[in-house]
TIFIMI-550475 format. One record per residue (C-alpha): z negated, y, x negated. Coordinates in nm, 3 decimals, decimal comma. Example, Ala and Ser with C-alpha at 12.3 -4.5 7.8 and 13.67 -1.06 7.14 Angstrom:
! TIFIMI-550475
+---------+---------+---------+
:       z :       y :       x :
+---------+---------+---------+
:  -0,780 :  -0,450 :  -1,230 :
:  -0,714 :  -0,106 :  -1,367 :
+---------+---------+---------+
//
This chain:
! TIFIMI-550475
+---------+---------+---------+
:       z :       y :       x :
+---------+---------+---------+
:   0,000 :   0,000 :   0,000 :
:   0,080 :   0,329 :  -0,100 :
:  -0,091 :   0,655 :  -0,096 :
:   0,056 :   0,987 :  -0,109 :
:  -0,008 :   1,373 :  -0,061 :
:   0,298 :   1,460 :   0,165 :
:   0,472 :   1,306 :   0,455 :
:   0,820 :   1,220 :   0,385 :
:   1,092 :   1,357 :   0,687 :
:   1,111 :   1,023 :   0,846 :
:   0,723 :   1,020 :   0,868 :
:   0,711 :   1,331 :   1,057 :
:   1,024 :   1,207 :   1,281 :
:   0,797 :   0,865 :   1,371 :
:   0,500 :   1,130 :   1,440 :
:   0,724 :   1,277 :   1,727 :
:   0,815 :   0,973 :   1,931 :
:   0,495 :   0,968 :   2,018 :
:   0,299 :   1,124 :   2,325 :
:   0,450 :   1,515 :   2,359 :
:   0,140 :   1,649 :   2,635 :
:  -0,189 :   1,523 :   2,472 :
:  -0,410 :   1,543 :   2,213 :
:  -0,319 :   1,399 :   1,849 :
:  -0,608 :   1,246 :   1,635 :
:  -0,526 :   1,284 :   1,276 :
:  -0,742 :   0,992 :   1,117 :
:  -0,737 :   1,137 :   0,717 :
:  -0,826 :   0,916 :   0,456 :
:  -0,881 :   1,106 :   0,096 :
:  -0,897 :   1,049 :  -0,259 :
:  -0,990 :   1,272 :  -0,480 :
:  -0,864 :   1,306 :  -0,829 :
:  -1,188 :   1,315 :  -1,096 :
:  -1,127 :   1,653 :  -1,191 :
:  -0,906 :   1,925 :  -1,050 :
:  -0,622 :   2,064 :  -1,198 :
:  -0,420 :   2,359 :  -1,183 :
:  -0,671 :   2,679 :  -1,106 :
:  -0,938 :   2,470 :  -1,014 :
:  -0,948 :   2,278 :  -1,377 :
:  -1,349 :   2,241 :  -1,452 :
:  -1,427 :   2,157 :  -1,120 :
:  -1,412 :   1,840 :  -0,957 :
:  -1,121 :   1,734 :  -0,723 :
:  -1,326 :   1,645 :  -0,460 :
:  -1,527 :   2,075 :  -0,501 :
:  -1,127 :   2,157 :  -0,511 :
:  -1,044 :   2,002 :  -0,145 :
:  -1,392 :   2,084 :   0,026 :
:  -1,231 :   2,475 :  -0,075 :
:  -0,901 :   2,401 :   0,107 :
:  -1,118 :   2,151 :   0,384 :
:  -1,332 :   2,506 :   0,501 :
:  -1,035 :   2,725 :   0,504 :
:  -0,765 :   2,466 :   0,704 :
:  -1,125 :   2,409 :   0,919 :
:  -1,073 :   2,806 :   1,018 :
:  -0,731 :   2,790 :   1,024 :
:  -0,687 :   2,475 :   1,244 :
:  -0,950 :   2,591 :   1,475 :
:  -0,817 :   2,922 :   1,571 :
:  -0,490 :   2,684 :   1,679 :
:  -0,711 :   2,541 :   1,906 :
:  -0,756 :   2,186 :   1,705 :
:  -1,102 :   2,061 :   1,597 :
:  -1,278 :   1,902 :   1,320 :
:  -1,402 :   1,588 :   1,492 :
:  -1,646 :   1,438 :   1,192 :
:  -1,617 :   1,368 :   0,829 :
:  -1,831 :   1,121 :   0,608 :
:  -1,832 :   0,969 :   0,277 :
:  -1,645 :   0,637 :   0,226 :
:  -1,977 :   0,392 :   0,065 :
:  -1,842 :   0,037 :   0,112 :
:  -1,599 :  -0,142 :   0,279 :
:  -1,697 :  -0,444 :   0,497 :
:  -1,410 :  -0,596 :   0,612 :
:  -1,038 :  -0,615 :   0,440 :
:  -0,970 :  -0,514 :   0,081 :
:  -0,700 :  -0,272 :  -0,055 :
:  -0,575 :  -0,118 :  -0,404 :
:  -0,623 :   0,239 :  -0,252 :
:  -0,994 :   0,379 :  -0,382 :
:  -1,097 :   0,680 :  -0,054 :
:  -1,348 :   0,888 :  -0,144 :
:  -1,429 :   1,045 :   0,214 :
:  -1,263 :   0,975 :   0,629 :
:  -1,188 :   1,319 :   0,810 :
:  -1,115 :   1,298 :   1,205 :
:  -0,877 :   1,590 :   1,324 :
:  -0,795 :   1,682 :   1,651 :
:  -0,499 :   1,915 :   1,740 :
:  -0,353 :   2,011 :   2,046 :
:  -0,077 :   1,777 :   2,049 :
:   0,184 :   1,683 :   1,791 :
:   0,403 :   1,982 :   1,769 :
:   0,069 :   2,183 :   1,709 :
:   0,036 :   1,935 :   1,442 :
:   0,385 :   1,993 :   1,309 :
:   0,358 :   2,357 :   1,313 :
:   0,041 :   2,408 :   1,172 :
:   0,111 :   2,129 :   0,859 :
:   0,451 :   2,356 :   0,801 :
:   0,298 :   2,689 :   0,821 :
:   0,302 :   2,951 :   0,515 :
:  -0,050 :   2,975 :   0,565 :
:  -0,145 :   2,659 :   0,511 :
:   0,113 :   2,632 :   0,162 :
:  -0,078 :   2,912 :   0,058 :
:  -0,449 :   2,769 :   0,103 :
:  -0,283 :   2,394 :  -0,006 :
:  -0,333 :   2,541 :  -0,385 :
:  -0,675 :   2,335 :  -0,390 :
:  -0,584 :   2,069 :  -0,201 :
:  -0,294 :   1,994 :  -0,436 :
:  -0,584 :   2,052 :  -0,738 :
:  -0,796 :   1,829 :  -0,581 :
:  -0,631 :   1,508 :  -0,407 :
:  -0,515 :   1,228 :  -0,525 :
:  -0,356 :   1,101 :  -0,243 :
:  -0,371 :   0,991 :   0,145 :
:  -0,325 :   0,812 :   0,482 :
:  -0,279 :   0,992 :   0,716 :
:  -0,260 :   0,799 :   1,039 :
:  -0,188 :   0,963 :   1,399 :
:  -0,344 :   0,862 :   1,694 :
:  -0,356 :   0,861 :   2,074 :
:  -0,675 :   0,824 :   2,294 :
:  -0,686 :   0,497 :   2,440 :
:  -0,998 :   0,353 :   2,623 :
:  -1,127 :   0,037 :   2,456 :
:  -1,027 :  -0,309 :   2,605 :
:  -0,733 :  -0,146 :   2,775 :
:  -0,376 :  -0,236 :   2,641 :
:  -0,147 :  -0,059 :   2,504 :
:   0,235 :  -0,029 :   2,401 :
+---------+---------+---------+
//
C-alpha cells in the first residue's frame, strides 16, 4: 500500500461519483516526517502540520465543515501494514464539491507550506454516513 501527500486527478474524479447532497467524512490518516523541512527545518514534522492543522481548522470551519476528532495512532490491533501513521483526523465538509473547492483553494496552497514541511504522507479515505447493520451499495 502506498501513501502519498496529494490526490492524483483520477482520485478526485472517484471522489465525485459519490453522494452530491450530503455530508463527506474525510477519514485522514498522517505520517509525519521526523523533522520538518523547508522553513520549518529544526522543528519536528509532526510541530510543522499541527501549524497548518489550526489554520485549515479556521479555514475549513468558516466553509461550514468541522473538525470531528483527532487522536494519536498507539497500536494497531487488528491487520498489519508497511505504512507507519502517526495520528487519525475525522473531517466533515459540507459535501464533496465543498471538499473539492476548499482542497483547490489559493488559501489553502498558501497555508500547505507546513504541511508539505511536515508530512510524510497519507490516506485519505472519503466517506458517507451509513447507519450500522444497514447495507449498502
Amino acid at each position: 500500500m502506498k501513501i502519498a501527500q496529494y490526490p492524483e486527478p483520477a482520485q478526485f474524479e472517484k471522489l465525485m461519483e459519490g453522494p452530491q447532497d450530503t455530508p463527506v467524512v474525510m477519514v485522514n490518516l498522517l505520517s509525519f516526517k521526523n523533522r520538518a523541512d523547508g522553513g520549518d527545518e529544526g522543528t519536528t514534522g509532526a510541530d510543522a502540520y499541527m501549524r497548518y492543522a489550526a489554520n485549515m481548522r479556521k479555514f475549513v470551519e468558516s466553509k461550514g465543515g468541522r473538525f470531528i476528532w483527532s487522536g494519536r495512532v498507539d497500536s494497531m490491533l487488528i491487520g498489519d501494514s508497511d505504512a507507519d501513521f502517526h495520528v487519525i483526523g475525522l473531517v466533515e465538509y459540507p459535501n464533496r464539491k465543498a471538499f473539492v473547492e476548499i482542497a483547490q483553494s489559493a488559501h489553502v496552497a498558501e497555508i500547505g507550506v507546513d504541511r508539505a514541511a511536515g508530512l510524510a504522507g497519507q490516506w485519505l479515505i472519503a466517506t458517507t454516513e451509513t447507519g450500522l447493520g444497514e447495507a449498502s451499495d
